[in-house]
C-alpha positions as CSV (number, residue, x, y, z in Angstrom):
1,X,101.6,69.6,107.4
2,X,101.1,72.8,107.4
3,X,97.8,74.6,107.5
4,X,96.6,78.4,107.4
5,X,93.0,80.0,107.0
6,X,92.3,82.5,104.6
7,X,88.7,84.0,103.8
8,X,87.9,80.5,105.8
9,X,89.7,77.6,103.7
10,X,92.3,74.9,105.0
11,X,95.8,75.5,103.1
12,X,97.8,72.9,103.0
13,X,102.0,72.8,102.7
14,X,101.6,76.9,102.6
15,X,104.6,78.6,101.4
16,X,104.6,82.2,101.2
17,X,106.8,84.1,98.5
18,X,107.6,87.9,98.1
19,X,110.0,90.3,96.8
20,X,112.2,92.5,99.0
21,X,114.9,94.6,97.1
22,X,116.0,93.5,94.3
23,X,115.5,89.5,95.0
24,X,112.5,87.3,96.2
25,X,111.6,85.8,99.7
26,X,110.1,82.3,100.2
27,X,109.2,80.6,103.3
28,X,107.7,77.4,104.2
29,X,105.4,77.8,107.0
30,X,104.8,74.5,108.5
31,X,108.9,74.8,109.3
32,X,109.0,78.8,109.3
33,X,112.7,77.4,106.7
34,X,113.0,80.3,105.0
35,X,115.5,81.1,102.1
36,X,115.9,84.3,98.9
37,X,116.9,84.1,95.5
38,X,117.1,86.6,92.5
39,X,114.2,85.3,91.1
40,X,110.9,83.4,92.5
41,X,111.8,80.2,90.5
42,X,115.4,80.6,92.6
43,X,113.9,81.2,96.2
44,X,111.6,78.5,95.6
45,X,114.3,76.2,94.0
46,X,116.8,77.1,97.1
47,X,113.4,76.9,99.8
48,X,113.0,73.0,98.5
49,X,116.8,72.0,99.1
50,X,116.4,74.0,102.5
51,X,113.8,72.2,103.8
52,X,115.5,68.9,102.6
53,X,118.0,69.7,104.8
54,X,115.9,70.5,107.7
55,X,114.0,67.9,107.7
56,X,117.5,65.4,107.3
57,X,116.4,64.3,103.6
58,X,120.1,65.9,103.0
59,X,123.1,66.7,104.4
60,X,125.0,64.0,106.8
61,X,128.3,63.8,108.6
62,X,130.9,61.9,106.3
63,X,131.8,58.8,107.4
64,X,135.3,58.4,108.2
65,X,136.2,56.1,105.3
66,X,134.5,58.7,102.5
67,X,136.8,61.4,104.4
68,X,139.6,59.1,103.8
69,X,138.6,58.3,100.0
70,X,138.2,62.4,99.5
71,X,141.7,62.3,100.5
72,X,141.0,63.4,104.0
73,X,142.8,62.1,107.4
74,X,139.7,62.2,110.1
75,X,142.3,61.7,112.7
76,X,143.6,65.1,111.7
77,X,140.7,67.9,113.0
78,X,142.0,71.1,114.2
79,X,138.6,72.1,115.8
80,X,138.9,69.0,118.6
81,X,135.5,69.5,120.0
82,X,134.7,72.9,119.5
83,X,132.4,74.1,117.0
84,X,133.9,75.0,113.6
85,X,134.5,78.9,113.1
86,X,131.0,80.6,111.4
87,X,131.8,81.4,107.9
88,X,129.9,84.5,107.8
89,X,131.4,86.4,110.3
């Protein structure tokens, strides 16, 4: 869990939120996960799927037969064993 001090207290699962431009920051310290959104309902909203995902509550490899069932041949990956290609560059 995470914990913080502030004007002496114990917090708890602390997340801090802000606004930088034109959208809003949020961050969960225990993790330091941090994600943005428009609005603080958003950051928070995408901050609680991030840290599902960090913490392996979501997101797992396929299995070869739901590959197969998504019309997929597993057989058939172009990457071998190198890492796939960052989609943001």
């Amino acid at each position: 869990m995470a914990t913080s001090t502030w004007e002496g207290d114990d917090h708890e699962d602390e997340i801090r939120l802000w606004r930088e431009g034109d959208g809003w920051i949020a961050k969960d310290v225990e993790t330091g996960v941090t994600t943005q959104g428009p609005s603080r309902s958003a950051a928070l909203a995408n901050l609680d799927d991030a840290v599902a995902l960090y913490e392996g509550e979501r997101g797992r490899e396929p299995t070869d037969e739901e590959l197969k069932a998504a019309g997929i041949d597993p057989e058939d990956n172009t990457t071998g064993e190198r890492e796939p290609p960052d989609a943001l560059k």
